[in-house]
C-alpha positions in Angstrom: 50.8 70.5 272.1 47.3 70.0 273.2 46.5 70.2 276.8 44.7 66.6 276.4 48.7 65.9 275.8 49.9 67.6 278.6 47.8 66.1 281.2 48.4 62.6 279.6 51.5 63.2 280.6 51.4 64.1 283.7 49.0 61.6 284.8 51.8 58.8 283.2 54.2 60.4 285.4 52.2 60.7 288.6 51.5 56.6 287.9 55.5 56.5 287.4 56.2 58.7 290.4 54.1 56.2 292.6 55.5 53.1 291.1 59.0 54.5 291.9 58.1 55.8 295.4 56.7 52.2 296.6 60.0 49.9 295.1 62.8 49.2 297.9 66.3 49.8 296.4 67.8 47.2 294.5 71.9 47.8 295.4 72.7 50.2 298.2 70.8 53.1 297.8 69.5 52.5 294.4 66.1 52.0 292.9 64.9 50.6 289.9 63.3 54.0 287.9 59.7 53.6 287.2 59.4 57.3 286.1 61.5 56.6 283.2 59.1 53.4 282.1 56.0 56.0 282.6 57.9 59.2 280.1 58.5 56.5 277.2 55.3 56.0 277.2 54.3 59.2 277.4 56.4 59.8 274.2 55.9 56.5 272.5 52.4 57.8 272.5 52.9 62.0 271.7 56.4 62.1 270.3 57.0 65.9 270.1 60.1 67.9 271.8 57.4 69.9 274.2 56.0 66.2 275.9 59.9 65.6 276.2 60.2 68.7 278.0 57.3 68.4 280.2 57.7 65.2 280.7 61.3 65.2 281.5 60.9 68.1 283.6 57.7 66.4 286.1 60.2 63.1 285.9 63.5 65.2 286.9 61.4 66.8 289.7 59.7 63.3 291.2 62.8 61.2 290.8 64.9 63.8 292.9 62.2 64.6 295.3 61.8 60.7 296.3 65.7 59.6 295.6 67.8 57.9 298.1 71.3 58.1 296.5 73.6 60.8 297.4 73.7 63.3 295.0 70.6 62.1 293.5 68.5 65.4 293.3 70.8 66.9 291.0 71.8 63.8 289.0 67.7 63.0 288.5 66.8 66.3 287.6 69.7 66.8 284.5 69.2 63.2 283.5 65.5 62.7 283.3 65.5 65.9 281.0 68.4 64.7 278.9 66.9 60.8 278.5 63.7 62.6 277.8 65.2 64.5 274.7 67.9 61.5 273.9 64.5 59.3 273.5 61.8 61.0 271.7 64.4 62.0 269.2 65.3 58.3 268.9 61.6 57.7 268.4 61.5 60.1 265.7 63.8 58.4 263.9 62.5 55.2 264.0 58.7 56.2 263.4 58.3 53.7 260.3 60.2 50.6 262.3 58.1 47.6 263.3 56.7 49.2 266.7 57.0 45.9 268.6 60.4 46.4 267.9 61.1 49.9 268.2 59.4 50.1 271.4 61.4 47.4 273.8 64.8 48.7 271.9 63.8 52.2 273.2 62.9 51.1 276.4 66.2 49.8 276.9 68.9 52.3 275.7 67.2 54.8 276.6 67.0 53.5 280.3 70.7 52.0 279.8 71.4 55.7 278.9 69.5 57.4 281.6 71.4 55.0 284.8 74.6 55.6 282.6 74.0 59.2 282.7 72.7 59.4 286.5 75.7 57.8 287.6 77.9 59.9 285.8 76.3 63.3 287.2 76.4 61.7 290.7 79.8 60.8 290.4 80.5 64.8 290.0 78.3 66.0 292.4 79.5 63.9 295.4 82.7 63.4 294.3 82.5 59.2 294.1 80.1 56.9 293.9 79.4 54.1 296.7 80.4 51.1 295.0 82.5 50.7 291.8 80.6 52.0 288.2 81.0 48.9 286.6 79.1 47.5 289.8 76.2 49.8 289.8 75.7 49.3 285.8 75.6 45.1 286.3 73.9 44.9 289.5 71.3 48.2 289.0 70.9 49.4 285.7 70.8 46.6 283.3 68.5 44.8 285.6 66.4 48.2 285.7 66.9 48.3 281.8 65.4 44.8 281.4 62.5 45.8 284.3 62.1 49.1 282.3 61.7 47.3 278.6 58.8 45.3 280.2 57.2 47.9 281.8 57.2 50.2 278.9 56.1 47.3 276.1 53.1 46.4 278.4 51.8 49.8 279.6 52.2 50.9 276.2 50.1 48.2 274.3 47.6 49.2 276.9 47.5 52.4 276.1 47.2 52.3 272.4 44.7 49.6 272.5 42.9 52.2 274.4 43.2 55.0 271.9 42.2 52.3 269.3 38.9 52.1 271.6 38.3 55.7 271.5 38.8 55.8 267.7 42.3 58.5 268.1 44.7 55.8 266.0 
């Protein structure tokens, strides 16, 4: 991976990490997770394993240093890494679908994943959640999912009308 990569990345997730810093909480403690919108596109744009990892790893690390939920620093940190993978390998596979399909079908499991995943791990580590899962998943992470599929659609035509610009598509 070129280091052009690698700080594409990270500036997507420093945007994501900002986003996700300045949204109030949607249900309880809960936020909507703009990091996550910020690594698809990061992938969507250099789909290889080592963006996953960086990218999943600077994600894991932002959402648990600004989370609110209990037992969110661990559950951030294993899920963003594991949505990271579950995604660009779900990219992969579908690298010769119609990308303005692809991409908002993407957006969503793999954020639908990631809150599924989150709420799982948080489950474990506190021992219970603070409302019911089937609660959290309607109220917080279909709406995020939705949010999320937006997000990543838009910033993501952005960005490759961009690289169209510059003459790297």
């Amino acid at each position: 991976m070129k280091l052009r990569d690698s700080i594409l990345t990270a500036l997507l997730m420093a945007i994501g990490l900002v986003l996700h810093q300045i949204t109030p909480p949607i249900m309880g403690s809960m936020k909507p997770n703009f990091l996550l919108a910020m690594l698809f596109v990061a992938l969507f744009i250099n789909p290889v394993y080592q963006n996953a990892l960086l990218g999943g790893f600077l994600g894991g690390i932002f959402a648990a240093l600004t989370t609110t939920f209990p037992g969110g620093q661990v559950a951030n940190f294993i899920e963003e890494i594991i949505t990271a993978f579950v995604v660009v390998t779900l990219i992969r596979l579908t690298a010769r679908f119609n990308r303005h399909i692809a991409i908002p079908v993407i957006a969503f499991i793999g954020t639908m994943e990631s809150g599924i995943v989150f709420l799982a791990i948080a489950s474990a580590v506190v021992g219970g959640l603070p409302l019911a899962f089937s609660v959290l998943v309607t109220t917080v992470v279909i709406p995020t999912a939705a949010i999320n599929t937006v997000v990543t659609y838009a910033v993501y035509n952005i960005a490759y009308q961009a690289q169209k610009a510059i003459g790297k598509v």
